[in-house]
N, CA, C and O atoms as a DFTB+ gen file, in Angstrom:
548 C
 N C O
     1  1       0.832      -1.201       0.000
     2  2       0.000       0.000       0.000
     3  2       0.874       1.262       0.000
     4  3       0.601       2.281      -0.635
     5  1       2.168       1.054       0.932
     6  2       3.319       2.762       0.932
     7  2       3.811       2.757      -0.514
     8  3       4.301       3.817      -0.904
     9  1       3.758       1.699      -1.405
    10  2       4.618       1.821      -2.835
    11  2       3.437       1.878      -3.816
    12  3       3.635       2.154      -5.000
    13  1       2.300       1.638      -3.370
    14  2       1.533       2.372      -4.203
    15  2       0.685       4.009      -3.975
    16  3       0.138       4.631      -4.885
    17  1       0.757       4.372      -2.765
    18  2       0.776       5.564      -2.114
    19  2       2.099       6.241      -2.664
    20  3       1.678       7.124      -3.412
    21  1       2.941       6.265      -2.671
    22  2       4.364       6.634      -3.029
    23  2       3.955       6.873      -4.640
    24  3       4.169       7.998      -5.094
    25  1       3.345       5.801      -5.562
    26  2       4.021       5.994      -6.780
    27  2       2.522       7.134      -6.838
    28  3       2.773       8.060      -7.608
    29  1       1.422       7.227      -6.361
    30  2       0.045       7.729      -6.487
    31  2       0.728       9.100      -6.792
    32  3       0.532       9.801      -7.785
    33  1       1.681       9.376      -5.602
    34  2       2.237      10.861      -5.353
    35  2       3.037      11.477      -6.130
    36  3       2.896      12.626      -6.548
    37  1       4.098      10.578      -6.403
    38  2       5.157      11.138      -7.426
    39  2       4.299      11.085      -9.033
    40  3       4.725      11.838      -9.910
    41  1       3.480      10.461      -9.245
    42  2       2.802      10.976     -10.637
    43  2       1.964      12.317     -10.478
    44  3       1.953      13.077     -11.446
    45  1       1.165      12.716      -9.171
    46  2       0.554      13.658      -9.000
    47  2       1.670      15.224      -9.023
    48  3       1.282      16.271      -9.542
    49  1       3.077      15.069      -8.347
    50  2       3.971      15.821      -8.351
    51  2       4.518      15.919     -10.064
    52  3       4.872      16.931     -10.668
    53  1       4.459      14.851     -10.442
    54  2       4.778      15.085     -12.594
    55  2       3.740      15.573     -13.219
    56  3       3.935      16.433     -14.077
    57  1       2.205      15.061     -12.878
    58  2       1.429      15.742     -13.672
    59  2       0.878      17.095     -13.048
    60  3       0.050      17.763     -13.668
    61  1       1.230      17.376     -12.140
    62  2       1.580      19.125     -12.256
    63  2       2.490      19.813     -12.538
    64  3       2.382      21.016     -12.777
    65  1       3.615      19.124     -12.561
    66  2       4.655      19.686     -12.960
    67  2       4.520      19.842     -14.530
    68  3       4.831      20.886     -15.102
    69  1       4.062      18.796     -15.138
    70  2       3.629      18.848     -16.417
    71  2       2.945      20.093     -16.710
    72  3       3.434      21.027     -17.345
    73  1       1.180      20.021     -15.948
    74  2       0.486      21.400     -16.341
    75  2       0.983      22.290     -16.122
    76  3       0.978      23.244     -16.899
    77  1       1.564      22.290     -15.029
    78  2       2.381      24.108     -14.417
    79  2       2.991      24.852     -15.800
    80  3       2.861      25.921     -16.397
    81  1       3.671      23.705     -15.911
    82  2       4.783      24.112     -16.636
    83  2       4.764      24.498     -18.839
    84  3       5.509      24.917     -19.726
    85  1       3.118      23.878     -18.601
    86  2       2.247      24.165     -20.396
    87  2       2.934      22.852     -20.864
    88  3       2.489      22.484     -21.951
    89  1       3.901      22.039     -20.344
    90  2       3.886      20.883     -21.030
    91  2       3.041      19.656     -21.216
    92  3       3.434      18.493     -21.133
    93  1       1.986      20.021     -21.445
    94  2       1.275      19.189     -21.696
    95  2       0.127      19.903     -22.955
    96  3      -0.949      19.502     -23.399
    97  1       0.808      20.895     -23.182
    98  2       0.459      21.971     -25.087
    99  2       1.474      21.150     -25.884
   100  3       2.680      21.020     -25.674
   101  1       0.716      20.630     -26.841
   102  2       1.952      19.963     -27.850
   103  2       2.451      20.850     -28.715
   104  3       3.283      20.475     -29.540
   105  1       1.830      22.761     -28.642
   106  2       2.935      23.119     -29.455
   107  2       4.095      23.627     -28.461
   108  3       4.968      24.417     -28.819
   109  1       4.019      23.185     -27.422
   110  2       5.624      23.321     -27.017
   111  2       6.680      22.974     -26.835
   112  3       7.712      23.425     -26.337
   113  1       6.225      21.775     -27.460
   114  2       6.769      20.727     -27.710
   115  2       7.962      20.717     -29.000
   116  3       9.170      20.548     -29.168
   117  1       6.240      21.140     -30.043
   118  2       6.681      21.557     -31.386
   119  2       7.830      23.004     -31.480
   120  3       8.823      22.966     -32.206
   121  1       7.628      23.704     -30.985
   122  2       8.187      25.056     -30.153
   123  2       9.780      24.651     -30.513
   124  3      10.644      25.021     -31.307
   125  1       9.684      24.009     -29.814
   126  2      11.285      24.008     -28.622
   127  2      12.040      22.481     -30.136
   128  3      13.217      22.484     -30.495
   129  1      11.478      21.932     -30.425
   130  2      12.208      21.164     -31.537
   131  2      11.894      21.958     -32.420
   132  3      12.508      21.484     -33.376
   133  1      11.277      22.997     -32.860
   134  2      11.626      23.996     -34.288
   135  2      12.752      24.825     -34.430
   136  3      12.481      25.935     -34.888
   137  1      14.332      24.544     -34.087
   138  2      15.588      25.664     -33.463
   139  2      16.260      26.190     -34.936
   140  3      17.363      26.733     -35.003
   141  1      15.318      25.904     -36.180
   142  2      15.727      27.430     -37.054
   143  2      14.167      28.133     -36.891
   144  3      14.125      29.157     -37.573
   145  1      13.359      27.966     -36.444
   146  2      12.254      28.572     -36.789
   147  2      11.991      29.671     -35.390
   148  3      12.819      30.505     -35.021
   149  1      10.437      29.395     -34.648
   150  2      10.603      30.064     -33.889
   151  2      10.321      29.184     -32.657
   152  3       9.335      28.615     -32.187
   153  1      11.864      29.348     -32.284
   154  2      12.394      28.328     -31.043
   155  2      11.498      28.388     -29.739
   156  3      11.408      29.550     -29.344
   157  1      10.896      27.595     -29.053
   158  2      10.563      27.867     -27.715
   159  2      11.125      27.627     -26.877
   160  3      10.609      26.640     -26.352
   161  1      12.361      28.099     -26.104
   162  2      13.122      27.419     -24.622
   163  2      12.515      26.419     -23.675
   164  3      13.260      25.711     -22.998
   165  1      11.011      26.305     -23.575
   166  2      10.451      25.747     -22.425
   167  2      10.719      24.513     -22.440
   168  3      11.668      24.357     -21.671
   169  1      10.481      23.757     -22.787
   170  2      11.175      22.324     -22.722
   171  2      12.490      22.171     -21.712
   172  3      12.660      21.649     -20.610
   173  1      13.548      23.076     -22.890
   174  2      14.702      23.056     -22.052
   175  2      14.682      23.230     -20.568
   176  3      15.394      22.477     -19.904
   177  1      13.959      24.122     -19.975
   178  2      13.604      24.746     -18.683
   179  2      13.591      24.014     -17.948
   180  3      14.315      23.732     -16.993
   181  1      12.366      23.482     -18.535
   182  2      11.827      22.019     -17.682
   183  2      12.424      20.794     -17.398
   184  3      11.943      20.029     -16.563
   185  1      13.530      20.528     -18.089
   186  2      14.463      19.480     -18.353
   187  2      15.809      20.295     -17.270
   188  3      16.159      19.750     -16.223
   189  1      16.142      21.012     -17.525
   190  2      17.254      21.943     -16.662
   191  2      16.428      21.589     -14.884
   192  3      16.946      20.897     -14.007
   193  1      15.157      22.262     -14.798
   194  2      14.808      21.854     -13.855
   195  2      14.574      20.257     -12.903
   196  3      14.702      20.225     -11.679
   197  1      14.310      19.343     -13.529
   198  2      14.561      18.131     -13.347
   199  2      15.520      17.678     -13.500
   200  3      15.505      16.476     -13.235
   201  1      16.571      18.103     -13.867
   202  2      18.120      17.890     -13.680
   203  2      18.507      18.340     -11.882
   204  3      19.014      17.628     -11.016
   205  1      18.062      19.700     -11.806
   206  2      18.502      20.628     -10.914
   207  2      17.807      19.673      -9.698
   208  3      18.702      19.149      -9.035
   209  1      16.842      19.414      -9.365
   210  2      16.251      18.279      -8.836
   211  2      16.981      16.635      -8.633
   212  3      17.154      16.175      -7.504
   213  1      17.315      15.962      -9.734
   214  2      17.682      14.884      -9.637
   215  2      19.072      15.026      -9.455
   216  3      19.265      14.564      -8.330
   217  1      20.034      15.361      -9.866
   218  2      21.148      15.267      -9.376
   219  2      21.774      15.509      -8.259
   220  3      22.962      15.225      -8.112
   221  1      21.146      15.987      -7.466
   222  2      21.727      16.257      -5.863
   223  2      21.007      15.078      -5.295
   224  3      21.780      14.414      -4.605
   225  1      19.836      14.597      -5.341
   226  2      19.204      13.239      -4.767
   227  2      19.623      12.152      -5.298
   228  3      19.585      11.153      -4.580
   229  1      20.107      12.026      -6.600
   230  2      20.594      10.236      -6.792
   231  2      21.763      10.662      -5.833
   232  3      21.622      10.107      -4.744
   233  1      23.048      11.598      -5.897
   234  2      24.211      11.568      -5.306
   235  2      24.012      11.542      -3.541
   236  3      25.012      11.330      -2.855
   237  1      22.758      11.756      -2.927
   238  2      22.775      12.185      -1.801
   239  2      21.794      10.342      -1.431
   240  3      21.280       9.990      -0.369
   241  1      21.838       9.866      -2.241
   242  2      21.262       8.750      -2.290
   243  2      21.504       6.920      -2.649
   244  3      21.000       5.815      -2.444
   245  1      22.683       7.627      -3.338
   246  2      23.361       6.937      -3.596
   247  2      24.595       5.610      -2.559
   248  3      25.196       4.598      -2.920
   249  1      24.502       6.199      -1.478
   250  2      25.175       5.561      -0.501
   251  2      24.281       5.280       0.450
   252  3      24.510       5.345       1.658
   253  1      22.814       4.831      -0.273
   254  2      21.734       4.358       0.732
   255  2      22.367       2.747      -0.039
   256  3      23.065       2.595      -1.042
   257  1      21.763       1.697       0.941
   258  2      22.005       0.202       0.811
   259  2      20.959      -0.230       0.192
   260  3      21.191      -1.256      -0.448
   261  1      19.589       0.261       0.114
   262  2      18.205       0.247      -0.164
   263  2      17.590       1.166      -0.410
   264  3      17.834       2.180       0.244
   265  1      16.372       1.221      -1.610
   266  2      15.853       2.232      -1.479
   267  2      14.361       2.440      -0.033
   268  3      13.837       1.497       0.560
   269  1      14.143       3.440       0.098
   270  2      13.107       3.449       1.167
   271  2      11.785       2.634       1.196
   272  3      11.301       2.321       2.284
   273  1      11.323       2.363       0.291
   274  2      10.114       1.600       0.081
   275  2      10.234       0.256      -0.649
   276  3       9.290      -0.534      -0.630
   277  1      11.398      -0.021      -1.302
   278  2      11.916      -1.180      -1.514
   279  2      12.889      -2.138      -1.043
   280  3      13.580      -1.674      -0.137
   281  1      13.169      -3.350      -1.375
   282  2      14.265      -4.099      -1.159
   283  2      15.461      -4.044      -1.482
   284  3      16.358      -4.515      -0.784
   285  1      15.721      -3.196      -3.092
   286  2      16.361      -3.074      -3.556
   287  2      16.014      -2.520      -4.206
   288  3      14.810      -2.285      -4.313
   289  1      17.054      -1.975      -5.067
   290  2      17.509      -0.862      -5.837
   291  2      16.949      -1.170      -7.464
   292  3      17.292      -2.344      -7.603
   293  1      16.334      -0.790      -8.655
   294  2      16.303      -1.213      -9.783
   295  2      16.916      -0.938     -10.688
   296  3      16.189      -0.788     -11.671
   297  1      18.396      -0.714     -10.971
   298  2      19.083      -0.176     -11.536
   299  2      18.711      -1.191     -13.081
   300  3      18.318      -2.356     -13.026
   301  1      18.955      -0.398     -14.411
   302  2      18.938      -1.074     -15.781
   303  2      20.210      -2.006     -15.986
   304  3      21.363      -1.585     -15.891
   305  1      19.926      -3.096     -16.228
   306  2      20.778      -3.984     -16.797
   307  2      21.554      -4.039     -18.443
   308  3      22.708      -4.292     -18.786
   309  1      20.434      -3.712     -19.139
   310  2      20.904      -3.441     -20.780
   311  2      21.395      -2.152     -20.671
   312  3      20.586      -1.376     -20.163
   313  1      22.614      -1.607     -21.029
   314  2      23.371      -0.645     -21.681
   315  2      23.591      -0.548     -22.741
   316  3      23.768       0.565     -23.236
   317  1      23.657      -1.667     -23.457
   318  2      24.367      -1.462     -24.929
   319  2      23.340      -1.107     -25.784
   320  3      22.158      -1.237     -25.468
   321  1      23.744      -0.632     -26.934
   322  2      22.767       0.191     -28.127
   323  2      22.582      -0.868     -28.993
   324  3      23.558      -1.418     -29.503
   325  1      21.246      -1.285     -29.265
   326  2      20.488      -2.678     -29.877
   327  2      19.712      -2.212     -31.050
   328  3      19.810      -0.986     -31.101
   329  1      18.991      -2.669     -32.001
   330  2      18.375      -2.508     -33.016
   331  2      16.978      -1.594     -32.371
   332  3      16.504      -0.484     -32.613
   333  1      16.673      -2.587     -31.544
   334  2      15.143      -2.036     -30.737
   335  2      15.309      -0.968     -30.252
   336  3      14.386      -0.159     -30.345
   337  1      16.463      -0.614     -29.609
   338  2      16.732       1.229     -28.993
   339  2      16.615       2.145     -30.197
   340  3      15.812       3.037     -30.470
   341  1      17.821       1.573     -30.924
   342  2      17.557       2.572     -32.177
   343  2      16.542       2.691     -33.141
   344  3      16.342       3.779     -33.682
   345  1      15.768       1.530     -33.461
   346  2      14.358       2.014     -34.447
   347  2      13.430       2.526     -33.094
   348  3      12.784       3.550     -33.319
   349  1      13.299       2.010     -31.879
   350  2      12.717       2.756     -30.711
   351  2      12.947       4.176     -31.103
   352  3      12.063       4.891     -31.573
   353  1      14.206       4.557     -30.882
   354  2      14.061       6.178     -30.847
   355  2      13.758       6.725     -31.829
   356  3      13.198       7.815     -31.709
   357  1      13.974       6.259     -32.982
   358  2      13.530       6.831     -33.644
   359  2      12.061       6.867     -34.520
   360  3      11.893       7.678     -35.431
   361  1      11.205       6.049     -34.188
   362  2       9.988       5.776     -33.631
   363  2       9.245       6.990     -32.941
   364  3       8.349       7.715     -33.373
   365  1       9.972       6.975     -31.605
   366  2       9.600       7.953     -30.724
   367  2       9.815       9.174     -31.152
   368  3       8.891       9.959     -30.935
   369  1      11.028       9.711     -31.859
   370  2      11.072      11.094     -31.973
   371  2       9.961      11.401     -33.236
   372  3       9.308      12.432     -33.401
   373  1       9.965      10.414     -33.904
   374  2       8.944      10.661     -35.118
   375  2       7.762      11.289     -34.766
   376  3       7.303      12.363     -35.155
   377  1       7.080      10.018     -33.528
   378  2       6.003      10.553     -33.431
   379  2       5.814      11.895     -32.529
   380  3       4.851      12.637     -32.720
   381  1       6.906      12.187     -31.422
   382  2       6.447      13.202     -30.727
   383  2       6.784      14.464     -31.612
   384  3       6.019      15.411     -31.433
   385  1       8.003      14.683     -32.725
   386  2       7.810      15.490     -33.450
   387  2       7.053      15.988     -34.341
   388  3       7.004      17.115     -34.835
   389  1       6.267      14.742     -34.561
   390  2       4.597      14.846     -35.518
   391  2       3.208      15.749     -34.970
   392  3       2.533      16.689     -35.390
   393  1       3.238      14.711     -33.586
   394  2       2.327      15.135     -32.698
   395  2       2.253      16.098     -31.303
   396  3       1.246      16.422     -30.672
   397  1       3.707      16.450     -31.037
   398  2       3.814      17.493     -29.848
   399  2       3.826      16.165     -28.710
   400  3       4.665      16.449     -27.854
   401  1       3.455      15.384     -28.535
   402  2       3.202      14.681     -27.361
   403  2       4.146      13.381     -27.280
   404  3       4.604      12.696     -28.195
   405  1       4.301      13.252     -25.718
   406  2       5.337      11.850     -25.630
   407  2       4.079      10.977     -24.383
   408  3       2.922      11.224     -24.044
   409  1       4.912      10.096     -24.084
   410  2       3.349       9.092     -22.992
   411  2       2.836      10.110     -21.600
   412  3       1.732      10.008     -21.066
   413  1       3.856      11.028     -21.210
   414  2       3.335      11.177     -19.930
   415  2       2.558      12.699     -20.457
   416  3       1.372      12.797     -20.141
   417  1       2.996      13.529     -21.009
   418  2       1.979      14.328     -21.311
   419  2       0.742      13.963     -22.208
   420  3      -0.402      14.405     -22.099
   421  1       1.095      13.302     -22.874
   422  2      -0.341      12.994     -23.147
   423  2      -1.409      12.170     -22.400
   424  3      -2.604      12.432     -22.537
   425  1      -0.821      10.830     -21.338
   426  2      -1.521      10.941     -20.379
   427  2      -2.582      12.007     -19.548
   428  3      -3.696      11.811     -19.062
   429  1      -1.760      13.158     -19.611
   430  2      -2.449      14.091     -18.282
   431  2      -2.992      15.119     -19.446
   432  3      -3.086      16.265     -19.006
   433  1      -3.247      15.029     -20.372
   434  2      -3.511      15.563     -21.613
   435  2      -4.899      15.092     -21.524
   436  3      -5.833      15.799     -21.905
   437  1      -5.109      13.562     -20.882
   438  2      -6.661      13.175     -21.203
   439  2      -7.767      14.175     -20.739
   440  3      -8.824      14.481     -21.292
   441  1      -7.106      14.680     -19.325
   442  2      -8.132      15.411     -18.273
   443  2      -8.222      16.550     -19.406
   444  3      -9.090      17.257     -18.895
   445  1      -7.896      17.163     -20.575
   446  2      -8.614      18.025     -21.066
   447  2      -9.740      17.561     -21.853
   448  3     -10.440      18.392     -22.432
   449  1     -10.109      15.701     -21.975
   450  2     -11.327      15.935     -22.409
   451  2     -11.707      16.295     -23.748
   452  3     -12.815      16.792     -23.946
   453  1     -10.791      16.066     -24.807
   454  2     -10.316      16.461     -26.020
   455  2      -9.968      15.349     -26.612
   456  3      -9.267      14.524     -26.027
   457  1     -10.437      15.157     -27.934
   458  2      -9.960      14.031     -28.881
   459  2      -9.052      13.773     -29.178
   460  3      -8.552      12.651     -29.094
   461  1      -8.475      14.944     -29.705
   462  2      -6.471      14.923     -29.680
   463  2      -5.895      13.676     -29.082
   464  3      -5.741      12.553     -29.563
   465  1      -5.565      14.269     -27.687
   466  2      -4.674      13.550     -26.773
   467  2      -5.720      11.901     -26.585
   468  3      -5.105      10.867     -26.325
   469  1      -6.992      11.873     -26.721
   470  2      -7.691      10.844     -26.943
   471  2      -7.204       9.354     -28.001
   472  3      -6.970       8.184     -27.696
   473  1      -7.202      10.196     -29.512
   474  2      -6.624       8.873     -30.157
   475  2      -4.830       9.245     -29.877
   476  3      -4.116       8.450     -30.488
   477  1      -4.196      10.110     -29.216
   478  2      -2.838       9.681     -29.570
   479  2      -2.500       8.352     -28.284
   480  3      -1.634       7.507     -28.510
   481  1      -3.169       8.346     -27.202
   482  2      -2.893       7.546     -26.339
   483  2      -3.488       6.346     -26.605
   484  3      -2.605       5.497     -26.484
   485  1      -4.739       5.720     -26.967
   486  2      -5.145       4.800     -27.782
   487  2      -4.012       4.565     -28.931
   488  3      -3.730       3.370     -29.029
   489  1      -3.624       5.023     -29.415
   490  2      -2.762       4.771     -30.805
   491  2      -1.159       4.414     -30.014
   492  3      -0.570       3.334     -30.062
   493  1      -0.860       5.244     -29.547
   494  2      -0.042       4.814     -28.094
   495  2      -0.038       2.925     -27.346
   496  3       0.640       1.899     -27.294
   497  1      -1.194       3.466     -26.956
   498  2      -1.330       1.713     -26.477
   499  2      -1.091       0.642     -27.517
   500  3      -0.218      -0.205     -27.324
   501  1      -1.938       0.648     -28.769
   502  2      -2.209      -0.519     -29.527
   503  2      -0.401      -0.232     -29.872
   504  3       0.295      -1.240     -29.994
   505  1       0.144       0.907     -29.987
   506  2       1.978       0.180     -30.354
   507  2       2.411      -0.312     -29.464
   508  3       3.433      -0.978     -29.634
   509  1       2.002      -0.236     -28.523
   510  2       2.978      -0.930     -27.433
   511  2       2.481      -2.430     -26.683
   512  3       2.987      -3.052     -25.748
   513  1       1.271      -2.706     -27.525
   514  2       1.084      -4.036     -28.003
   515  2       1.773      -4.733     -29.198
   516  3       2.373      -5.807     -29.163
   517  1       1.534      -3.746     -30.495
   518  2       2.680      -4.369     -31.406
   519  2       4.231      -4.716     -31.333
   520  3       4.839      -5.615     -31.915
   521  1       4.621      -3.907     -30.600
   522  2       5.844      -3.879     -30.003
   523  2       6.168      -4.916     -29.487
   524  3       7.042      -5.687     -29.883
   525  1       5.469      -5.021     -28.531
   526  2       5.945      -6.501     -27.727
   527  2       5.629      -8.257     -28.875
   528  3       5.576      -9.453     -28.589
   529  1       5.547      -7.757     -29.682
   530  2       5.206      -8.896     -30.259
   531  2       5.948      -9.051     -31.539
   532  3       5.824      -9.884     -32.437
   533  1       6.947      -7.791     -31.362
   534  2       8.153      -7.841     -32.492
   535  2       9.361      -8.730     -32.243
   536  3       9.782      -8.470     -31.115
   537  1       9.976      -9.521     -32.736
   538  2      10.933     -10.616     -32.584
   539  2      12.196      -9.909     -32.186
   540  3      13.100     -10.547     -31.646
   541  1      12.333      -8.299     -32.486
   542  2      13.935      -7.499     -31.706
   543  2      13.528      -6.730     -31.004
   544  3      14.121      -5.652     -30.974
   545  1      12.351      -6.926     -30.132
   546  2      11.802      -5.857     -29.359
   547  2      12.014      -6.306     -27.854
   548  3      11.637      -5.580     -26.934
């Protein structure tokens, strides 16, 4: 119940951080990847800020034995750069450069209640059914 209380919170702390912050407008998305046109910084901001955030807590955290609500730690095992990372990303940048949106803003995108963010998360899901059913995925 504390690790699902825990995760309840830290999505409620992203998806405001999301609205606060207009990231969850896909043209700011579009904005901030247009850098000959007319550039929007916000992205960056927001990314600077979650830097400014995470890097003093993994390091101040880092010489924990455990994390607080777990047994252990989940650190990623795959490092190396695979077929699936790379058509992945580029997958991903396709579509969020198409559509302004990546999974978590468009998640909190639903509460506007708008078709938009409606089929991109439906369209969202059914890939990430196809996905898993790709033989380098």
């Amino acid at each position: 119940m504390r690790l699902a209380l825990s995760a309840f919170l830290v999505g409620l702390i992203f998806a405001l951080g999301l609205g606060v912050s207009g990231m969850t407008d896909p043209r700011k998305v579009i904005g901030f990847l247009d850098v000959f046109g007319a550039w929007d910084p916000s992205l960056l901001m927001v990314m600077i800020g979650a830097l400014a955030v995470y890097v003093p807590v993994y390091h101040f955290t880092r010489a924990w034995r455990t994390p607080v609500l777990e047994s252990q730690w989940h650190k990623p095992e795959a490092t190396g750069i695979t077929r699936g990372l790379v058509v992945g990303s580029l997958l991903f940048g396709i579509g969020w450069g198409l559509a302004g949106y990546c999974p978590g803003p468009a998640v909190v995108s639903l509460m506007k209640f708008t078709g938009q963010p409606l089929a991109f998360v439906l369209a969202m899901l059914l890939g990430f059914f196809v996905a898993r059913r790709l033989p380098w995925s």
